[in-house]
C-alpha positions in Angstrom: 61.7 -26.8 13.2 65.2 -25.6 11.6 66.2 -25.6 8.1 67.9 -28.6 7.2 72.0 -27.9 6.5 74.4 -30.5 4.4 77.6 -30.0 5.8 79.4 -32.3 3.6 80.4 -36.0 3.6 76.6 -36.6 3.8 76.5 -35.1 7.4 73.0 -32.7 7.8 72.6 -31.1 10.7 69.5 -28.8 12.1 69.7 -26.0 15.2 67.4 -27.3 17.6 64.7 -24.9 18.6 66.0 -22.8 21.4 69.6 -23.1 20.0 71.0 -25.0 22.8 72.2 -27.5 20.6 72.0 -29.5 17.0 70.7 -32.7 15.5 72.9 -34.2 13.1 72.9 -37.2 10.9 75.0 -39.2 8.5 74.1 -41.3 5.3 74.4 -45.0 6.7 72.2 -44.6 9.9 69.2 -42.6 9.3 67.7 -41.3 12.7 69.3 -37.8 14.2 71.1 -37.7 16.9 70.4 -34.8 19.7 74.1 -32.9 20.8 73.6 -30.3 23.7 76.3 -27.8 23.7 78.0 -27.1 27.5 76.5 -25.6 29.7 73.0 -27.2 29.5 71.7 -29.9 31.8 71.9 -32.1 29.0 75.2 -31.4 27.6 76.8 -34.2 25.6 80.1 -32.3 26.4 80.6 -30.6 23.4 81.1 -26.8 23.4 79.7 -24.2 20.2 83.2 -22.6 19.4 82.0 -20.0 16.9 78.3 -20.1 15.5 79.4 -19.0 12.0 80.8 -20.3 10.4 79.8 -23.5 12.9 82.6 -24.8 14.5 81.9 -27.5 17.2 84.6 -28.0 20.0 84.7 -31.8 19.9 84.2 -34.7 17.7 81.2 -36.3 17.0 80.8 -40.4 16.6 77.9 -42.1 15.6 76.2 -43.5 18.7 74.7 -46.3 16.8 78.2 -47.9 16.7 78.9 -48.0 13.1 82.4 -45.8 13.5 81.7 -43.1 11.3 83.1 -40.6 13.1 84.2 -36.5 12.6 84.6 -32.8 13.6 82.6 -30.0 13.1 84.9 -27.1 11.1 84.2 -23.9 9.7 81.3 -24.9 8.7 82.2 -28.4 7.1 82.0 -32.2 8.2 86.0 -33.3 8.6 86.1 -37.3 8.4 88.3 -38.0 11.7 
């Protein structure tokens, strides 16, 4: 398993195995969530725009519905 990475705002995020994507999680909901970059079966639409430093093409909101929502910038959580 990946190295754990705090990219700020209490956002971690981890490179899933076979670097087709990242988990990520925030402070207030503690399970990860699973973000498949395009063009894998899986994709959750978001695209790896530069690998470092990490910028995510898309924004990222908390599927547990609690809003906390963001972008994925030079490396750094951005509060959207």
């Amino acid at each position: 398993m990946a190295a754990d990475i705090d990219i700020g705002c209490g956002v971690t995020i981890r490179w899933i195995d076979d670097d087709t994507g990242l988990q990520w999680k925030h402070p207030n909901c503690r399970p990860w969530f699973h973000l498949h970059f395009k063009p894998h079966p899986t994709s959750t639409g978001h695209t790896l725009e530069r690998r470092e430093p990490l910028t995510v093409g898309g924004s990222l909101l908390c599927p547990k519905g609690c809003g906390f929502h963001g972008h994925i910038t030079d490396g750094k959580w951005v509060p959207a």
